[in-house]
C-alpha positions in Angstrom: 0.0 0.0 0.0 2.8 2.4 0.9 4.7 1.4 -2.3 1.4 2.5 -4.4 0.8 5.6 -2.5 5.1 6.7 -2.8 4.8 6.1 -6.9 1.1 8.0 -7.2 2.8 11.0 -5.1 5.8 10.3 -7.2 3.7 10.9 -10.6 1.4 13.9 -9.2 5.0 15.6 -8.1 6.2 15.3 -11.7 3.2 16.4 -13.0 2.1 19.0 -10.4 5.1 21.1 -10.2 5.3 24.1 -12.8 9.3 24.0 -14.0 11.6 23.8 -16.0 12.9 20.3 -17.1 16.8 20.3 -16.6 17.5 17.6 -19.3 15.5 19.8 -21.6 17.0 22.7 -20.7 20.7 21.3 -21.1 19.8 20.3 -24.7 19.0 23.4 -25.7 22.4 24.6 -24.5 24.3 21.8 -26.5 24.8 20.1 -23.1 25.1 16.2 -23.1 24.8 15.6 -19.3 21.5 13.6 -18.2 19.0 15.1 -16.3 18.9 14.0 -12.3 16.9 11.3 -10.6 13.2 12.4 -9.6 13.2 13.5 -6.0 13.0 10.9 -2.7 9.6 9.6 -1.2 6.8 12.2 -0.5 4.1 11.8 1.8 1.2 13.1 0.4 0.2 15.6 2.9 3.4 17.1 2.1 2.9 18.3 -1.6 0.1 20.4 -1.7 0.4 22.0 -5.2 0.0 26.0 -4.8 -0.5 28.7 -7.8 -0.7 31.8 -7.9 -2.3 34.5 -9.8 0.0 35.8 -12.7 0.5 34.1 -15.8 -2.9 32.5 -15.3 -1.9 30.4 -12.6 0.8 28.3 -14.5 3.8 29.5 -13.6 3.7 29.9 -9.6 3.0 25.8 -9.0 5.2 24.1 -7.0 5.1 20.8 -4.6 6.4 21.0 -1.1 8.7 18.2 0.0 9.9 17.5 3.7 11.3 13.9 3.3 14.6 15.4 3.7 14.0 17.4 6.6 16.6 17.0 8.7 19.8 16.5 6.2 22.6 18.7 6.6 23.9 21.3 3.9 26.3 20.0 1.2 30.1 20.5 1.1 29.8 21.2 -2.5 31.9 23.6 -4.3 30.4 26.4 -6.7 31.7 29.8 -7.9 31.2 33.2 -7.5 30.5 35.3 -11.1 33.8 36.2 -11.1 35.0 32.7 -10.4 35.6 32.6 -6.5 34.5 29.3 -5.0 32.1 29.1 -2.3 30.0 26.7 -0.6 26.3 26.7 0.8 28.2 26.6 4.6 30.2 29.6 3.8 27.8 31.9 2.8 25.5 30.5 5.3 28.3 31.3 8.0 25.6 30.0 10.7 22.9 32.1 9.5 19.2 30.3 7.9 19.8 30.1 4.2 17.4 29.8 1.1 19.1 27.8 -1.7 17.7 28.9 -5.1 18.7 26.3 -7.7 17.5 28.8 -11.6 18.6 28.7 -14.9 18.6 31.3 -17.8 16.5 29.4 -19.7 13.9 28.4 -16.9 10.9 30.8 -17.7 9.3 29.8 -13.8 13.1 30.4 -12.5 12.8 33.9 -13.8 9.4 34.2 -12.7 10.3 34.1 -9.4 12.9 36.6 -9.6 11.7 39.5 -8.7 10.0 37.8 -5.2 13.1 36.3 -4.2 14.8 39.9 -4.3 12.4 40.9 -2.3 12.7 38.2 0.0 16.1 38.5 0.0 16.2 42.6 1.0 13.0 41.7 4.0 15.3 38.8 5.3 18.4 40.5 5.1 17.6 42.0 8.4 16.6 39.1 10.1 19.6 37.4 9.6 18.4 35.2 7.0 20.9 34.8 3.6 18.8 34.2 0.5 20.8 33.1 -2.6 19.9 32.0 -6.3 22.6 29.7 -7.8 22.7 29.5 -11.6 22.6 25.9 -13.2 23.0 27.3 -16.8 26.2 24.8 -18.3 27.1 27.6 -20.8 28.0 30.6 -17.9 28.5 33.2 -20.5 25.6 35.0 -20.3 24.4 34.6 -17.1 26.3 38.1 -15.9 24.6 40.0 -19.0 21.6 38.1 -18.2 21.1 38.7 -14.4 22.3 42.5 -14.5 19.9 43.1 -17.1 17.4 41.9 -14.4 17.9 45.3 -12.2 17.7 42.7 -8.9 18.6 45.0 -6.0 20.1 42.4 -3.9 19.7 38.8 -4.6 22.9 37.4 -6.0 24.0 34.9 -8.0 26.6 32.3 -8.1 27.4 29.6 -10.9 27.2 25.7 -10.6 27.8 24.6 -14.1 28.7 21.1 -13.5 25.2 20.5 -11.4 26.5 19.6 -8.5 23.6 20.8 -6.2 21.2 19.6 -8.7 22.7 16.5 -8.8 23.0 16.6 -4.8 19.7 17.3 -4.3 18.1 15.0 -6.9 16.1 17.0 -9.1 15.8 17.1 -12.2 12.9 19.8 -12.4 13.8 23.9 -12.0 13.3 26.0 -10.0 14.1 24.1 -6.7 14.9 25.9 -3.6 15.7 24.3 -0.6 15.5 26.1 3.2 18.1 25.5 6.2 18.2 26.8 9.3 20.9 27.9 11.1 21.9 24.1 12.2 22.7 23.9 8.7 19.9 21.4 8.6 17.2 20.8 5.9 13.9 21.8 6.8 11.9 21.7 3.2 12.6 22.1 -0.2 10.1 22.8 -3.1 10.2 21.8 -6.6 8.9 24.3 -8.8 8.0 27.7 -8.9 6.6 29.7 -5.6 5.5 33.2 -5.9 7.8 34.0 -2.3 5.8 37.3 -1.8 2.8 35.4 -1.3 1.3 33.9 2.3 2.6 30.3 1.4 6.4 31.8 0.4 6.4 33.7 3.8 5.2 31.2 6.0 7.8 28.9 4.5 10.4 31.5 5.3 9.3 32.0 8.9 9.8 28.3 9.4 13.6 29.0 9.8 13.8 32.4 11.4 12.1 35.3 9.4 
């Protein structure tokens, strides 16, 4: 019974959550790399699809997944735009962190943009860090990209070899994952969330803000 109820949560995360698929994404960047496994076990009070009112409700739908609630941030390396590495625990420095994993060509991922800069100037002051980590392979445009954004002060860092994704197991954009200052998992959500809304902000109060 549990086996049917993990592969019908399994198929209503895939098709419930508005994003981008990363395998289609890296072929139409020329990439060759395969697109991640589908996410761990879900309980199915934990994916309550959401939308939200722009773009006629299709792009802000997202699945909310706590099976990992508990993990500890990843020790993997990434890079500033100008090619400083950094890790999730650096920049987290023992503060609650949002982990935005976007791509260029992500229409959702861009969607969100403009809420997570917000989110990122409100939690600023609470001591929360909020950062958006680029999974474009080609990094070229990214800089030209993003600036041309006018994002106040969300940043962005580059992880063209997928390493988070690949950590984390998903193969659908955007994902963002929340930590608190344990540096410990407390939910992650596949697809888009408009994080200006009630659901993004209660999310956000669940590790300090």
């Amino acid at each position: 019974m549990r086996l049917k109820l993990a592969l019908a949560v399994l198929t209503g995360l895939s098709l419930a959550a508005s994003g981008c698929d990363k395998q289609s994404g890296e072929s139409a960047q020329g990439a060759g790399n395969a697109a991640a496994p589908a996410p761990d076990e879900v309980t199915s009070d934990e994916v309550p699809p959401s939308t939200g009112a722009e773009a006629g409700g299709d792009v802000f739908k997202h699945v909310v997944d706590r099976s990992h609630k508990g993990t500890a941030m990843p020790d993997k390396t990434f890079t500033a735009l100008d090619g400083t590495p950094a890790t999730l625990k650096q920049i987290a420095a023992g503060k609650p962190l949002l982990v935005n994993l976007w791509a260029t060509w992500c229409a959702p991922c861009v969607a969100e943009l403009p809420a997570l800069d917000k989110i990122a100037a409100d939690a600023a002051g609470k001591g929360i860090a909020v950062v958006a980590i680029s999974q474009d392979q080609e990094t070229a445009g990214v800089a030209p990209f993003w600036q041309a954004r006018s994002l106040t002060t969300l940043k962005t860092w580059l992880d063209p070899e997928n390493a988070l994704g690949f950590h984390y197991a998903t193969g659908t954009l955007p994902t963002t994952i929340l930590y608190d200052a344990k540096g410990q998992e407390v939910a992650r959500i596949v697809g888009a969330l408009d994080w200006s809304g009630p659901d993004g902000q209660a999310l956000v109060k669940e590790i300090g803000g």
